[in-house]
C-alpha positions in Angstrom: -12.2 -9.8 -1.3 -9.5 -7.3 -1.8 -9.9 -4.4 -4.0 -7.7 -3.4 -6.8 -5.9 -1.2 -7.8 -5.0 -1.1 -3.7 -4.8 -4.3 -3.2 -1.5 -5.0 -6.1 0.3 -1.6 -5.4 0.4 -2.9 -1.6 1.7 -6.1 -2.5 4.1 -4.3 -5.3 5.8 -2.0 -2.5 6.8 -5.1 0.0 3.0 -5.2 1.6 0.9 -3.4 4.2 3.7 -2.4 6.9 5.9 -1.1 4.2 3.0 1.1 2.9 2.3 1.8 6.3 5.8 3.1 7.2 5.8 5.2 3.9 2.5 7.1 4.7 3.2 7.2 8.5 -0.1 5.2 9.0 -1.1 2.4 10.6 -1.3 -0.9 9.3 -4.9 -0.9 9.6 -6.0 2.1 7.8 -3.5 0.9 4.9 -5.6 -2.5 4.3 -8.8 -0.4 5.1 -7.7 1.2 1.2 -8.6 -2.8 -0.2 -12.1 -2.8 1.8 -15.0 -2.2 0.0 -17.2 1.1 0.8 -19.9 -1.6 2.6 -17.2 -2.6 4.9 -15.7 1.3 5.8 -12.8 1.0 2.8 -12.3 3.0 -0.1 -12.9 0.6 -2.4 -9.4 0.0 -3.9 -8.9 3.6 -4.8 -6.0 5.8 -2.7 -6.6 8.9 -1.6 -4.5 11.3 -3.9 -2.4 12.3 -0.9 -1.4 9.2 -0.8 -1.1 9.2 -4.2 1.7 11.7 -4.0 3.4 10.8 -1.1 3.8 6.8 -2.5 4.9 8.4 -6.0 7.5 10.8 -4.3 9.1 8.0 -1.9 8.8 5.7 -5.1 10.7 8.0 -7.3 13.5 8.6 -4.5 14.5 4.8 -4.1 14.4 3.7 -7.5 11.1 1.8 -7.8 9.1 2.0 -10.6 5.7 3.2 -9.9 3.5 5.7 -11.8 0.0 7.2 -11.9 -1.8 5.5 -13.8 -0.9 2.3 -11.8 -3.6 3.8 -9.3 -6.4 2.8 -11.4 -4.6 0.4 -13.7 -3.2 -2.7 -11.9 -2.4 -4.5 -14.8 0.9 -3.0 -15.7 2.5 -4.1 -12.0 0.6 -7.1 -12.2 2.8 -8.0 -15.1 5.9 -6.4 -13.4 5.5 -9.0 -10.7 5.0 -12.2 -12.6 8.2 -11.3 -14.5 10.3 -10.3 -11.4 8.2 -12.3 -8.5 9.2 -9.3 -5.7 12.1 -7.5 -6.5 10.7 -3.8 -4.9 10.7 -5.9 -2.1 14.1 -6.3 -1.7 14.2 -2.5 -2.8 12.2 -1.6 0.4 14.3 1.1 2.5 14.4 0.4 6.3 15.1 3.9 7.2 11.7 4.9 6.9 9.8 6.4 10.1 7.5 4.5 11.8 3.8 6.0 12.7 3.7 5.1 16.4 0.2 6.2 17.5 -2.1 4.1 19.0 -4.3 2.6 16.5 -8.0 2.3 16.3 -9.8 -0.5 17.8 -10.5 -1.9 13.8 -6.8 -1.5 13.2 -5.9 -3.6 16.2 -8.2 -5.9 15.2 -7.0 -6.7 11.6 -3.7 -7.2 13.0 -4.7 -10.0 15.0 -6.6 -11.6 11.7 -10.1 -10.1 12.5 
């Protein structure tokens, strides 16, 4: 099961490679966020440099995201029934990729294990 708050501001930015391309991270360690602490996640919670860095490239194209949205879900929640993916559309393209080689979990996730 996927943890929240993680789990709908993923989903609310355009999903995983998105927030992956914002924080110059792999794929992996972004859905690692929704795991629980059992299975080596952080239990739905961002780290607050993450935090910052999702806020700031938020605020720059537009998109309306806000603190308290990292513990509270329920506010985008509601965002998205209403407008059923319109950050999506939103998503800039510019944004760097993070090329490194990935961990061996990271490579596994991608290929749905």
């Amino acid at each position: 099961m996927k943890k929240e708050p993680a789990y709908t501001i993923i989903k609310y930015l355009g999903g995983a490679v998105n927030v992956s391309r914002i924080l110059q991270k792999c794929k992996g360690a972004v859905y690692r966020i929704t795991y629980s602490k059992e299975k080596g996640g952080a239990n739905g919670l961002f780290p607050s440099v993450y935090q910052a860095q999702l806020l700031n490239y938020a605020r720059d194209h537009g998109i309306d995201l806000r603190p308290d949205d990292f513990f509270y879900p329920e506010r985008l929640q509601s965002l998205m029934q209403e407008s059923k993916g319109h950050t999506k559309n939103r998503f800039i393209n510019s944004s760097s990729v993070y090329t490194s080689r990935c961990d061996e979990n990271d490579a596994l996730q991608s290929l749905g294990g």
